[in-house]
Phi, psi and omega in degrees: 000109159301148190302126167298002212235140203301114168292161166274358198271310197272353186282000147329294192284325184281155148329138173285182211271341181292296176313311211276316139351269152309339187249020208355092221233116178340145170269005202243309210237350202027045147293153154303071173230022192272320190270172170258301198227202197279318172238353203261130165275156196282184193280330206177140186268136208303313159318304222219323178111331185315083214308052137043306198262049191240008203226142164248103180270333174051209181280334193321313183292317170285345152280329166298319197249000128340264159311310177262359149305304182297341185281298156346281188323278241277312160356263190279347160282007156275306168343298188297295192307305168316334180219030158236293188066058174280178176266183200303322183298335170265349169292341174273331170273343153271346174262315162322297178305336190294324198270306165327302185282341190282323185305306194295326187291326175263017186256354162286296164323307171320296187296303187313304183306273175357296170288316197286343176269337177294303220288323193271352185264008215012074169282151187207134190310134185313117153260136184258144185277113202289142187276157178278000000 
């Protein structure tokens, strides 16, 4: 299994975390391998060998952006009603797709930011120390 943790050899070579992210680019060799689909990350990157499910990226980029999509929304479909007053069926036909695509669309960027700040700061889950 390759080492998760950022080599001296390659850091030439990685992306910063903002590229690695938006082009969803390895955070170690920057090739185009982090996703599989449209949000899924691929097992390991075809280029360099990194093991992708080695990183917990979890729920967190979809509840923040849940949340911080839906507040926008809620926003500007109150704005729109207050000074349009369309009836409901176009607040509904306009606002669902709107809040869909903004969450699924930034949640790639979100998860790709996520992994590429775990891999380069090596974060790794909290050991507790036993005292001496």
């Amino acid at each position: 299994m390759p080492d998760p943790t950022p080599a001296a050899a390659s850091e030439s070579a990685a992306p910063t975390i903002a590229a690695a992210s938006l082009k969803g680019l390895c955070p170690r060799c920057g090739a185009s391998t982090l996703f599989e689909g449209p949000v899924k990350f691929a097992p390991k990157c075809r280029a360099c060998g990194l093991d992708f499910s080695a990183f917990n990226v979890g729920d967190g980029p979809a509840a923040f952006l849940t949340l911080g999509v839906g507040a926008v929304v809620v926003i500007l479909a109150l704005v729109t009603d207050f000074t349009v007053r369309p009836p409901l069926w176009v607040h509904m036909l306009l606002w669902i797709p709107i809040t869909f695509a903004g969450v699924v669309g930034s949640l790639r960027i979100a998860k790709a930011w996520l992994l590429a700040a775990e891999y380069r700061n090596a974060a790794r889950e909290g050991r507790i120390k036993a005292p001496e």
